[in-house]
N, C-alpha and C positions, 0 to 999 in steps of 0.2 A: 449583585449577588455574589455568595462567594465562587471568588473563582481562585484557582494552583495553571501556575505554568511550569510545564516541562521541559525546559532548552539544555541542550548539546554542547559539547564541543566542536563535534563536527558533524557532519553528515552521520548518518550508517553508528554513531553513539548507542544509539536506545533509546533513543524519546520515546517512538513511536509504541515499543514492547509495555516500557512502564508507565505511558497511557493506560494500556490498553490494560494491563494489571492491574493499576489503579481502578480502574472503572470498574473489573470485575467485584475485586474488594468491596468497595462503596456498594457496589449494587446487595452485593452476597449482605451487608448490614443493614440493606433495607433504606441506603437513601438515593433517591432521586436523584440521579445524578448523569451528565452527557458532553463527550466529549466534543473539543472542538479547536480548529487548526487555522489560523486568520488565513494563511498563505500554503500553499501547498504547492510543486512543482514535480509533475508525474505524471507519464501516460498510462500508470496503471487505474483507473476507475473505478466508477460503480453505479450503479440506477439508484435513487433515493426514492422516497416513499411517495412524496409532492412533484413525480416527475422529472429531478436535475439531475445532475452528476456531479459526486464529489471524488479525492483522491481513496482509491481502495482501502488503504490504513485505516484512514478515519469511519470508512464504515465497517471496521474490522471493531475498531473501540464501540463504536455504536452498541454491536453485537455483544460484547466485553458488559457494556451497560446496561441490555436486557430494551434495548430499545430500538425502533424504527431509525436507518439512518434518512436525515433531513438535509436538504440544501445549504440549511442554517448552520450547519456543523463546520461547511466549510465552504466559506463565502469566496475566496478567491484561492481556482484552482487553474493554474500553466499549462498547458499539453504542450511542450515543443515539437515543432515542427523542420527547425533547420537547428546549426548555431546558434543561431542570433533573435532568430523568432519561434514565437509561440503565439499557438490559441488563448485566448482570455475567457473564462468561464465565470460570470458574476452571479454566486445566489445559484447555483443549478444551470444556468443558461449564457449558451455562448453570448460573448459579447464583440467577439471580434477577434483582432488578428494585431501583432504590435511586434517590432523588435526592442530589442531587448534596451535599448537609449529611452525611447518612445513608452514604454512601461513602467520605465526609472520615474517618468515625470507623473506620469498616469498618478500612480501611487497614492498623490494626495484627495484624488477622486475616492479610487477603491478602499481607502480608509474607512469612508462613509458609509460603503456596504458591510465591511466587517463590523462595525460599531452596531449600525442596525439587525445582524445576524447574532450576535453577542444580544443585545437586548432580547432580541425577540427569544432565544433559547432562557437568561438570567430567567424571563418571566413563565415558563414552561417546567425549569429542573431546579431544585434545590442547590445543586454545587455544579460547577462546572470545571474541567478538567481539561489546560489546553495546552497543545503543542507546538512549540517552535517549527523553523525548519533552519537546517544547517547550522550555523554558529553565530550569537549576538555578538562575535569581534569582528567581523567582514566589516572596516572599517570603510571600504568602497560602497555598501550598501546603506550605509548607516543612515543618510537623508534619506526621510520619509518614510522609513520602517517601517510597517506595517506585522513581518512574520514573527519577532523576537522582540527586544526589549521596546523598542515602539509601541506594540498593541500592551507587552506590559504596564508599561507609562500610562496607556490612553486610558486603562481601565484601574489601574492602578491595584493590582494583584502581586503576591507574593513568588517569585520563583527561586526554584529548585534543578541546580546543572550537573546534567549528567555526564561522566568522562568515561571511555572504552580503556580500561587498561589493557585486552586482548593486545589493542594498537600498541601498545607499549608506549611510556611517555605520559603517563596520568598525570601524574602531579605539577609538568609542565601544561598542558592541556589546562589542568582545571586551574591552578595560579594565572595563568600565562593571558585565561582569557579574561578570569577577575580585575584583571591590571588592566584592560583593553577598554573594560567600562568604565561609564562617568559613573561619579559619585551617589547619586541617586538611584543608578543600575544596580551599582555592587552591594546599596544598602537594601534592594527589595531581594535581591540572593541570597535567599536565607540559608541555604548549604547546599550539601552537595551527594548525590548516590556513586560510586563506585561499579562501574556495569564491568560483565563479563568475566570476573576472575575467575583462573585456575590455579588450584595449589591450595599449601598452609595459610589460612587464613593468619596465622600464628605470626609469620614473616612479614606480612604487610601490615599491622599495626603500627608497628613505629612512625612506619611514613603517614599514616591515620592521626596520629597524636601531634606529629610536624604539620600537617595541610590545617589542622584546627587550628593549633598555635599561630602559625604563617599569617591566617585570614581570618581569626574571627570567629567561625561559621563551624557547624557542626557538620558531620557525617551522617547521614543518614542511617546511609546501611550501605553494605558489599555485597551485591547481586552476585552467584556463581553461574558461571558460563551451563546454559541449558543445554546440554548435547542433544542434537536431533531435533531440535524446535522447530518446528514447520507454521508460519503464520503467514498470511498475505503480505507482501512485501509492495512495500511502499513504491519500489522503482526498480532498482537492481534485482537483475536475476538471481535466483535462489540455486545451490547448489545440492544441498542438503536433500538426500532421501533415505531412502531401503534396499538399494540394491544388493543384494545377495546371490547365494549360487543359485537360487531357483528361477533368477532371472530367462525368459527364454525370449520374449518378443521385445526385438529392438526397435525403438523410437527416435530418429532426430527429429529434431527443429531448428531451422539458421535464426542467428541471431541477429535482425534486423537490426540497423541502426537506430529506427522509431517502433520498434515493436513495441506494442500496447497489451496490457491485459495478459502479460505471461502465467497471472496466477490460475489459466485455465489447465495448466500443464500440474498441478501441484498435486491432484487426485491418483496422477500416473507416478509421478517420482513417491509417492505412497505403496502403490500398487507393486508387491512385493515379486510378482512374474514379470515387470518393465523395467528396462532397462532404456532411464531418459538422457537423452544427450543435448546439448545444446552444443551449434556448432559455428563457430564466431569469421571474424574476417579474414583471410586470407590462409583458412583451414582447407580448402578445397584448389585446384586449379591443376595445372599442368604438373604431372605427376604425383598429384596430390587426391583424393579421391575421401566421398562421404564417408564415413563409418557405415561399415553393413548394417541394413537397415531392415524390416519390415512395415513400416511405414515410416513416412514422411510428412512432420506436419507442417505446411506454412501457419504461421499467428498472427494475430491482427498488426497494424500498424496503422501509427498515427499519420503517415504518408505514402498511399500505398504505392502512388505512380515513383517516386524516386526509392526507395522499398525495392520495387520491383528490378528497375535497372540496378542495381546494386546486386540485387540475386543475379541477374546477367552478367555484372562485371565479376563476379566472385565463380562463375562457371556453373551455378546451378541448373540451369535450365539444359545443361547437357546432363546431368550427373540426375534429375527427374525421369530426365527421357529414359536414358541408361536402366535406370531404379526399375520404372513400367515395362522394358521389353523383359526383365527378368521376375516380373509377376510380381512387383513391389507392389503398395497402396499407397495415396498421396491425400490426404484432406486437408482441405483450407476452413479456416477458421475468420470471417468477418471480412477484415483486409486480403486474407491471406484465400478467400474466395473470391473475391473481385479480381485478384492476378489468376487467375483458374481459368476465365474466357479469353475471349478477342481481343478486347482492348479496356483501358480505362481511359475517359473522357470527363478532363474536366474543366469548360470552358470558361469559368468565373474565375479560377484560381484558390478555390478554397479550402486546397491542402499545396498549394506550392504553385509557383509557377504555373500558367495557363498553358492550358493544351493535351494532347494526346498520348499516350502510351502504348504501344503492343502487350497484350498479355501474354501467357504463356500457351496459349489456345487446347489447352486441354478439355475443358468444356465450349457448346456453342452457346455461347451470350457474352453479352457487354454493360459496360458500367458507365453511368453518366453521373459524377458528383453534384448534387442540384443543394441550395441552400435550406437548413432545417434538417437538423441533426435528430436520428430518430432514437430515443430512450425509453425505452418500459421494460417492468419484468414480467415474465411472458414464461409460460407452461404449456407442454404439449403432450405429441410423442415421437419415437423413432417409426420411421410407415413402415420398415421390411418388419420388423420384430414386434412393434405396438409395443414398448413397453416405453413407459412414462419418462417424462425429460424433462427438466426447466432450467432457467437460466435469467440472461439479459440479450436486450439488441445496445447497441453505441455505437452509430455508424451515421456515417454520410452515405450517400450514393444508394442511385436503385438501377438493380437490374434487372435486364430484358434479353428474352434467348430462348430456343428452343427446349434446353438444356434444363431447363427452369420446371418442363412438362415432366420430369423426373425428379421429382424433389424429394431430399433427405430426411425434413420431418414435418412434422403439422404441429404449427404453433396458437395458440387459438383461433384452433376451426381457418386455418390459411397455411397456405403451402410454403415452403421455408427450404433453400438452398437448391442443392442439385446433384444428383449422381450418374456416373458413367453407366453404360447398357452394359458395360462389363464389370459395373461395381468396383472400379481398380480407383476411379478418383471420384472423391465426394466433398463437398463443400455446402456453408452453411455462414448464417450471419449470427448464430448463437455462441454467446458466451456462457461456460460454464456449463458445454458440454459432458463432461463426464464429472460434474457433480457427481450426479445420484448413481449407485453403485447398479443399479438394474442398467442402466444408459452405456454406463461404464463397459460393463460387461460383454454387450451387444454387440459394440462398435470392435472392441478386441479381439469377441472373435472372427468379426469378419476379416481381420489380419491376421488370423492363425492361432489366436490363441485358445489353446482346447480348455483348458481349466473353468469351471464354472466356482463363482462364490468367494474369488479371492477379492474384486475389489473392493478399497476401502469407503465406508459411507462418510465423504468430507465434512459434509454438514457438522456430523455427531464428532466426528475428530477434533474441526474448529473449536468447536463448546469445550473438551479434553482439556485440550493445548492451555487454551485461555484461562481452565480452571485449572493447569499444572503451572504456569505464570502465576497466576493471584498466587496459589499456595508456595511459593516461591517469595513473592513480596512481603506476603506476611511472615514467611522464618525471619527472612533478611533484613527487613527494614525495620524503623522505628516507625508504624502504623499510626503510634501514641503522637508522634508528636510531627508528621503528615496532616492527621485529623486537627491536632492545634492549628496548623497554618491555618486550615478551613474555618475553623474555630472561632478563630481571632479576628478574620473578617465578617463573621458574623455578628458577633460583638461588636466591633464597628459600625458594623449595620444598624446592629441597635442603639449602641450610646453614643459612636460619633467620634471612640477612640479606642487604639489598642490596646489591651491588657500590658500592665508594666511587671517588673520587677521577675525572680529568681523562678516562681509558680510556673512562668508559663514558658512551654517546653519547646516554641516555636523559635524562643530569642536565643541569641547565641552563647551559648557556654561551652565549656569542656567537653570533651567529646567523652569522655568519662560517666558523664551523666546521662548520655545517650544511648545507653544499651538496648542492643537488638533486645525489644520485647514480646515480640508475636502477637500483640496485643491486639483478642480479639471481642466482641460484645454489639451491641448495640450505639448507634450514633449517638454521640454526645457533643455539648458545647464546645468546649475548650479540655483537653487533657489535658494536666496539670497536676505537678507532684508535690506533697502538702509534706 
């Protein structure tokens, strides 16, 4: 089936954006069409429709594509857990535990899942759209490929490398890793997009007209840097919001070494009255002191027992207490509820080393990590306010406690989390708390903030963003000769070989010929200029 890969020069490039662009396009022209990522490496997530969990991006493009995100989309996803290891997630469902030598070898195993996740979607979507991870020159990774040019080989699809000139250093970037490829890599890299510019577009032609000349390969398009773009971020924290003078209710959050799922913080860094902070290692301690706060949120982590001591060694647990005798608020989120009681207990070792933890003991209960990771997406409400909530759970471990007989919300028809008899600390295992702006609202004011109506509805924002990207793709790129790439494997499909010669807009010529066309209509075979 026709498939487009989208690989990087390096990480944090733009694959993951002009996926997701892409997908919107396709969709908005009415084809069928679903993104998909062999390999992924990120504790940020997401609940899929059949049950699994894939990396948040990829169900970001799903959404992009006007479609249910599936397991299938992304058949091997990493959660690290230390250095050197990570959880294994095959098809949706954990598979286990591996450091990072012991995965290397794996590899030729989890091929077989991605080929079978690839099939099972080719026969579901007309076109499929997929993403690398990191750079196909990590010449250390190159046995047994799977994320980059590997799976492009396996399936034998055309790709498209995208360079950050923000980072500065494009043109070595996009050369530097054409050169790093064999022969057969460099000839299915049909060109190349230019991400991030700012400035005269006027000024960087030259070097447009050299990188054609240099390799062959055409230019797509020059993507301009989106000021203020807010989309689920694949792994790295986001820094991008709205704060302005009307900010009044302050926010941190430490930043975990395995924080998981930050994208539940993205509705606040919106919300034009928050002021969110994130607050990293060795920002707090002797003489050193949180940022004035009105609440305080712990966030999930993909390790909460080492997680925890970490917030110990960085002086949190003094600088919490501190925050409480001065009428501060403190919610945990998932992980970041399970450090809220007595202890976590986890006697199998199924996020790190086996054994016990002290928590923070602000709530009465405890946590016992037991095998069988709990995923669904789940709707409720907040119980002081009753107004409507949904989200996700992704979590290990259940707990048990008094603390529990005071719960924060009702999630279908069952009790969910925990709050203090003074309402000063509350926790919960929902992700995607302040989604919906009524939930939003509710929770802010119980930290002070009087303003009714300002937050923002994420949902509706997401759809925005993703239709101010496509329409972005479409000024900037050549659409026309994108859809050729699509095109031409179709045609394949049917006869069994590439279209030849000067017609078809996919093969490489002068970048002259390549003008941004905006080109917009209905799906067609092959674009081609007569």
């Amino acid at each position: 089936m026709p498939t487009l890969m989208i690989q990087g020069t390096t990480s944090d490039a733009g694959k993951s954006t002009v996926v997701a662009g892409l997908c919107r396009v396709l969709a908005r022209r009415g084809v069928s069409v679903a993104p998909f990522k062999p390999q992924n490496m990120a504790l940020n997530s997401a609940v899929t429709v059949d049950g699994g969990e894939i990396g948040r991006s990829t169900a970001l493009q799903a959404l992009a594509a006007g479609v249910e995100p599936h397991s299938d989309m992304n058949p091997v996803l990493l959660k690290p857990e230390s250095d050197r290891g990570a959880q294994v997630i095959l098809r949706g469902r954990v598979h286990g535990h591996m450091d990072a030598l012991d995965y290397h070898a794996y590899k030729r195993t989890a091929r077989e899942s991605v080929l079978a996740a690839w099939q099972a979607l080719s026969s579901r979507f007309d076109v499929i759209v997929a993403e690398g991870a990191g750079s196909p020159a990590e010449i250390n990774l190159r046995a047994n490929d799977i994320a980059n040019m590997g799976f492009a080989e396996m399936v034998d699809c055309p790709v498209v490398l995208v360079g950050d000139i923000d980072r500065g250093g494009v043109f070595a970037q996009l050369v530097g890793t054409l050169e790093l490829l064999s022969v057969s890599e460099r000839s299915r890299t049909r060109g190349f997009i230019v991400n991030r510019f700012r400035g005269d577009i006027a000024l960087l032609e030259p070097g447009l007209d050299w990188l054609t000349e240099r390799t062959g390969k055409p230019v797509f398009g020059t993507l301009p840097y989106l000021q203020g773009l807010l989309l689920d971020a694949e792994d790295s924290i986001g820094r991008s919001g709205r704060v302005g003078p009307g900010a009044t209710l302050k926010v941190v959050v430490p930043a975990l070494p395995r924080i998981s799922n930050h994208n539940d913080f993205d509705p606040l860094r919106l919300h034009p009255q928050v002021d969110l902070t994130f607050v990293g290692p060795n920002q707090i301690g002797p003489g050193r002191e949180i940022p004035p706060a009105d609440l305080i949120v712990l966030p999930g982590s993909k390790s909460t027992r080492s997680d925890l001591e970490w917030l110990r060694a960085q002086g949190w647990e003094e600088a919490i207490q501190r925050h409480l005798r001065y009428g501060g608020r403190v919610l945990g989120i998932c992980g970041g509820l399970q450090m809220l009681g007595r202890a976590v207990h986890d006697p199998e070792g199924l996020e790190g080393p086996a054994g016990s933890t002290p928590g923070l003991g602000l709530l009465e209960f405890e946590t016992r990590m037991v095998a069988g990771k709990q995923l669904r997406n789940v709707s409720g409400r907040l119980l002081r306010e009753g107004v409507p909530i949904a989200g996700y759970e992704i979590h290990n471990g259940v707990s048990e406690g008094s603390a529990l007989a005071r719960p924060l919300l009702e999630l279908q028809g069952r009790p969910d989390g925990a709050e203090s008899a003074d309402g000063q600390v509350m926790g919960t295992y929902l992700h995607g708390l302040f989604d919906r702006p009524e939930a939003c609202t509710a929770l802010l004011a119980r930290c002070g903030l009087e303003a009714q109506g300002s937050a923002v509805d994420y949902q509706d924002h997401r759809q925005q963003e993703l239709d101010r990207l496509a329409d972005c793709l479409e000024a900037n790129l050549d659409m026309a000769a994108i859809e050729c790439l699509l095109g031409c494997e179709r045609e394949r499909e049917r006869s069994g070989r590439l279209p030849r010669g000067p017609t078809c807009r996919c093969r490489p010529a002068p970048r002259r010929q390549l003008a941004v066309s905006g080109v917009s209509g209905n799906w067609r075979l092959c674009s081609v200029r007569r």
